[in-house]
FIDREN-671453 format. One line per field, with one value per atom (N, C-alpha, C): residue number from 0; x, y, z; chain. Coordinates in steps of 0.2 Angstrom, whole numbers, m for minus. Example, Ala and Ser with C-alpha at 12.3 -4.5 7.8 and 13.67 -1.06 7.14 Angstrom:
2
nr (0, 0, 0, 1, 1, 1)
X (66, 62, 66, 64, 68, 64)
Y (m28, m22, m16, m11, m5, 0)
Z (39, 39, 39, 35, 36, 39)
kette (A, A, A, A, A, A)
This chain:
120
nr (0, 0, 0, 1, 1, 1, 2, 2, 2, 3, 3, 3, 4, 4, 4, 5, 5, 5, 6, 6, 6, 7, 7, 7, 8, 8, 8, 9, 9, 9, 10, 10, 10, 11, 11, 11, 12, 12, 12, 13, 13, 13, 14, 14, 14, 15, 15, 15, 16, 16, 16, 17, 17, 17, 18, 18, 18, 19, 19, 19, 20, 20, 20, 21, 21, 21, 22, 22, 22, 23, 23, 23, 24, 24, 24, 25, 25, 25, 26, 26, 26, 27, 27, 27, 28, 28, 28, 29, 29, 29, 30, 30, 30, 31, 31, 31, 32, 32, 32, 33, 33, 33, 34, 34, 34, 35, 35, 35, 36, 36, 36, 37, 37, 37, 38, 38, 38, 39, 39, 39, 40, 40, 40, 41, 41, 41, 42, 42, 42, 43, 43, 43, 44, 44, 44, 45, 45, 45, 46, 46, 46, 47, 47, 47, 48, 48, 48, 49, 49, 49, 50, 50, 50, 51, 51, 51, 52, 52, 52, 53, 53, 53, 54, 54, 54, 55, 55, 55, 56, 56, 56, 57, 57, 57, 58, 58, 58, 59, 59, 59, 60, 60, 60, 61, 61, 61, 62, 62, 62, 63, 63, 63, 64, 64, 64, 65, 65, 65, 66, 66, 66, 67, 67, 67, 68, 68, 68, 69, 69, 69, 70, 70, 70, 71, 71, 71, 72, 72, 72, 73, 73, 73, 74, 74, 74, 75, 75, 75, 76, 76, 76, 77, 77, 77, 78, 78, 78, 79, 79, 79, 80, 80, 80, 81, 81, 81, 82, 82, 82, 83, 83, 83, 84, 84, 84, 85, 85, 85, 86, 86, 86, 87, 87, 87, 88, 88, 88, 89, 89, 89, 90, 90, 90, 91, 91, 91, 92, 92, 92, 93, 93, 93, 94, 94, 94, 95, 95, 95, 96, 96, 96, 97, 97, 97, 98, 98, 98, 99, 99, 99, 100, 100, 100, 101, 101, 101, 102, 102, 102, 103, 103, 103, 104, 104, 104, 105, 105, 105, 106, 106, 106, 107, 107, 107, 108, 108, 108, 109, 109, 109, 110, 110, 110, 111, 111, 111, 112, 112, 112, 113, 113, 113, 114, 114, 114, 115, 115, 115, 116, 116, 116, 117, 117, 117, 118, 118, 118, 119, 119, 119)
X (466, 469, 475, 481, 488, 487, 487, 483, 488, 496, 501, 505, 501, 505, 514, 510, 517, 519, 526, 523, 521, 514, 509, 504, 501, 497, 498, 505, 507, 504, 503, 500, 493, 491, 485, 483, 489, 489, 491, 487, 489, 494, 499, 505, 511, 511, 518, 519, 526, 532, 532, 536, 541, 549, 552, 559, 561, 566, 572, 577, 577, 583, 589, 594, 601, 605, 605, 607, 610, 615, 617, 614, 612, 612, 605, 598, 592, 590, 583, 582, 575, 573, 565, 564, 558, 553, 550, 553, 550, 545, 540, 534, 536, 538, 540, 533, 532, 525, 529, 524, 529, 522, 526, 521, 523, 518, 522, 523, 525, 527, 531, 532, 534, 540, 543, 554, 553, 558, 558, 567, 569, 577, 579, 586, 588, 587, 587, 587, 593, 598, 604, 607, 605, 605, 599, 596, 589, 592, 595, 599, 605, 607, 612, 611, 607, 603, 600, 596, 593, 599, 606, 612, 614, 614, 614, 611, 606, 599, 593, 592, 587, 581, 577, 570, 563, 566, 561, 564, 569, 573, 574, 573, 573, 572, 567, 565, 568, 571, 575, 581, 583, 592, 589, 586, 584, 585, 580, 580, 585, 589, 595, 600, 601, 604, 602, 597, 594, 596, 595, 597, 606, 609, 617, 616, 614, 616, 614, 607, 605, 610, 613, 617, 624, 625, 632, 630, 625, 623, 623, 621, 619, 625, 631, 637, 640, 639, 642, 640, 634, 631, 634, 634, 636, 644, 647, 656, 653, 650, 650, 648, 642, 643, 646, 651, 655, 661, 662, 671, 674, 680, 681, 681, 678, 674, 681, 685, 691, 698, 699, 706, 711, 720, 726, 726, 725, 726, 724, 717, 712, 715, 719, 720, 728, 732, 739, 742, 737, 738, 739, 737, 737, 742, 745, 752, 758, 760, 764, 764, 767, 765, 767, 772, 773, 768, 764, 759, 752, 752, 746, 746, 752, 751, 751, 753, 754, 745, 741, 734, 730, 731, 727, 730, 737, 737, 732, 733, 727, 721, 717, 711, 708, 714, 713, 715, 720, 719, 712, 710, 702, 697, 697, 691, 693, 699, 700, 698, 699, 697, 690, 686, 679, 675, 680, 676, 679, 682, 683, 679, 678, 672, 664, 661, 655, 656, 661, 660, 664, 670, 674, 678)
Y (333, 330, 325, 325, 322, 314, 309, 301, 302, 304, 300, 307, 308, 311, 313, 304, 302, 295, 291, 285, 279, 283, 280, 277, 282, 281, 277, 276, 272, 262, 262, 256, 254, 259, 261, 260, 258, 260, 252, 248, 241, 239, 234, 233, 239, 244, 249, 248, 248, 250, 256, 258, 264, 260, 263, 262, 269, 271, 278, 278, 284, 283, 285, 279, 279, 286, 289, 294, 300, 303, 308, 312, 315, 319, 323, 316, 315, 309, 312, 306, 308, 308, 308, 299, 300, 295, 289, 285, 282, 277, 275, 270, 266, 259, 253, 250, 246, 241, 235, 230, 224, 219, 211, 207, 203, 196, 192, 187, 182, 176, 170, 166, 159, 157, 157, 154, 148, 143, 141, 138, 141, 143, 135, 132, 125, 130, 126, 128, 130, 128, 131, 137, 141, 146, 151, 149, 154, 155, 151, 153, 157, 157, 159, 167, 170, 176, 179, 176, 176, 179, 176, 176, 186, 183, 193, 199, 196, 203, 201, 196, 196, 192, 190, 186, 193, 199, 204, 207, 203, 209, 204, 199, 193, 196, 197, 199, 207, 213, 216, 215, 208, 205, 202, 199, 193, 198, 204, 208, 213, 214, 219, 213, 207, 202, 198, 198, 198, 202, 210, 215, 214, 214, 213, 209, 202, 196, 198, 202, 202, 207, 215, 218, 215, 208, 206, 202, 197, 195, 199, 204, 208, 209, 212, 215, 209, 203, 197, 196, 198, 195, 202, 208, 212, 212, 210, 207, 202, 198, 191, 194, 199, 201, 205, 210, 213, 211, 205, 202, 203, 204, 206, 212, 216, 222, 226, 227, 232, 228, 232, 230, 235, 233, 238, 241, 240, 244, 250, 250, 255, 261, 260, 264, 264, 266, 267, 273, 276, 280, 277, 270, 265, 260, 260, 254, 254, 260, 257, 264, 261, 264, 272, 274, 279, 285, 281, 284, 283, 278, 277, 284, 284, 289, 298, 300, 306, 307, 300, 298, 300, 298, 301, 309, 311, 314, 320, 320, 323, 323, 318, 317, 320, 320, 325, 331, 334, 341, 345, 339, 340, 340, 337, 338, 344, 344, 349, 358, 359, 363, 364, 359, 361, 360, 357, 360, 367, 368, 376, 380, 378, 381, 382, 377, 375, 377, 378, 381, 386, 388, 395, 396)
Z (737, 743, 741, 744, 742, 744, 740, 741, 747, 747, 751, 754, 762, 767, 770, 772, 775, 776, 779, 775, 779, 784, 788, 784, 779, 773, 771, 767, 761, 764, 770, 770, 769, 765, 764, 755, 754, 747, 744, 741, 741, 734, 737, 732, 730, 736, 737, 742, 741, 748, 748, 753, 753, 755, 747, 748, 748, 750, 752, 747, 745, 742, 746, 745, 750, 747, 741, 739, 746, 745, 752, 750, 743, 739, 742, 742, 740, 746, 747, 754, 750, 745, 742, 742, 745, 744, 739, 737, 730, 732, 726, 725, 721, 724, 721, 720, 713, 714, 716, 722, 724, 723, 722, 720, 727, 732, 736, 731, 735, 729, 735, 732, 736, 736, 736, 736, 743, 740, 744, 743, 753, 755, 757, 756, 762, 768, 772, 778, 780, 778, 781, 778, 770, 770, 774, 775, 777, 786, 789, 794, 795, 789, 787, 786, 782, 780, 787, 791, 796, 801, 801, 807, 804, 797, 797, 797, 795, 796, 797, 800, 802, 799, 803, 800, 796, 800, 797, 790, 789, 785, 778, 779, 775, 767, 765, 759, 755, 761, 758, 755, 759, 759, 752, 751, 745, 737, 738, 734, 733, 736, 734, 731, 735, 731, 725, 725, 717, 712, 715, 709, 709, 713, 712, 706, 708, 704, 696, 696, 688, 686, 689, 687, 686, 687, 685, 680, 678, 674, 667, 667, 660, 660, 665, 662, 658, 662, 656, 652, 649, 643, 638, 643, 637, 636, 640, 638, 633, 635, 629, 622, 622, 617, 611, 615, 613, 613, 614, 612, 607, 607, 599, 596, 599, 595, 596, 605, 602, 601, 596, 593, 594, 596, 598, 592, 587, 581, 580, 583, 582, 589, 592, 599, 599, 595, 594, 602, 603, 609, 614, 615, 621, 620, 615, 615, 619, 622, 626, 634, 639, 644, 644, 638, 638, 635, 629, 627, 628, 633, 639, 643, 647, 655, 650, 642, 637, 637, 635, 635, 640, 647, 654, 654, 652, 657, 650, 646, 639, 642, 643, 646, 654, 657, 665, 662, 659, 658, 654, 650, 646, 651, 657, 661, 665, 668, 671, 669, 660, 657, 659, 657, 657, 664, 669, 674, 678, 676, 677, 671, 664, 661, 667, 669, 672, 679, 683, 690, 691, 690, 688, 692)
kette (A, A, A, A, A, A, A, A, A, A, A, A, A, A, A, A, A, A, A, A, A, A, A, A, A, A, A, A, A, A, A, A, A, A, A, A, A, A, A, A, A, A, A, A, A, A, A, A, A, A, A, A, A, A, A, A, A, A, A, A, A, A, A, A, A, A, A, A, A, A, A, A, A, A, A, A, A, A, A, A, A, A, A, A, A, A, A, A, A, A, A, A, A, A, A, A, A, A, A, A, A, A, A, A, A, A, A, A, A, A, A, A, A, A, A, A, A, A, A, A, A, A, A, A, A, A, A, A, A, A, A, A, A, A, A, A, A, A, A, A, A, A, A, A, A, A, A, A, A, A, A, A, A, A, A, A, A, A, A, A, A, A, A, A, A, A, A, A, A, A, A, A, A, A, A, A, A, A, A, A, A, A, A, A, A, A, A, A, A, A, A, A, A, A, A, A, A, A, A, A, A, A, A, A, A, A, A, A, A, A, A, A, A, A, A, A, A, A, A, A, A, A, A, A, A, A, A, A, A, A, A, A, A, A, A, A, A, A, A, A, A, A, A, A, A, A, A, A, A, A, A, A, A, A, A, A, A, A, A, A, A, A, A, A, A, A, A, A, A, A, A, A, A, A, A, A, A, A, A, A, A, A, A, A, A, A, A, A, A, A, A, A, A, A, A, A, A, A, A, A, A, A, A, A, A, A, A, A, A, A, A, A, A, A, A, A, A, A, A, A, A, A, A, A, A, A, A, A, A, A, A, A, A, A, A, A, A, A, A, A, A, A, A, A, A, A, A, A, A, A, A, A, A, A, A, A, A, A, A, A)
């Protein structure tokens, strides 16, 4: 028997959601495990959050804008730790804008090859 029908069931099943994937591609169904837990907002943000989506919606808004913030986090800590790492010297293809636009226009004819390889 399939534990999970439809996603009438899923409330049935303790510490999952149903999240969607927003994909256009795919509308398949995914099992997040979620924990509750306690935050506490000023008041004048939590109105704030509320004016735009809602008092039901509250913990969706918190947690997509969680993940923003951590995804812009790691991207800075990974510039911080790659500073330095490129040098002009090592990319002489890039030093001036004549053999920058030489450089793309190389790279758009190399993809354009292989996706006429792959689809025809």
């Amino acid at each position: 028997m399939n534990p999970v029908r439809n996603s009438q069931q899923m409330g049935d099943l303790p510490g999952l959601k149903i999240m969607k994937n927003s994909s256009k591609i795919s509308n398949r169904v995914k099992l997040i495990e979620s924990n509750k837990t306690h935050l506490v907002f000023p008041r004048e943000l939590l109105k704030t959050i509320d004016q735009f989506v809602g008092k039901r919606k509250r913990s969706k808004f918190v947690v997509e804008a969680t993940e923003e913030k951590l995804a812009r986090e790691r991207f800075l800590k990974i510039l911080k730790e790659t500073v330095g790492t490129w040098k002009d010297k090592n990319h002489p293809e890039l030093k001036t804008k004549k053999k920058l636009s030489k450089y793309i226009r190389k790279l758009r004819a190399s993809f354009l090859r292989r996706q006429k390889r792959f689809i025809g």
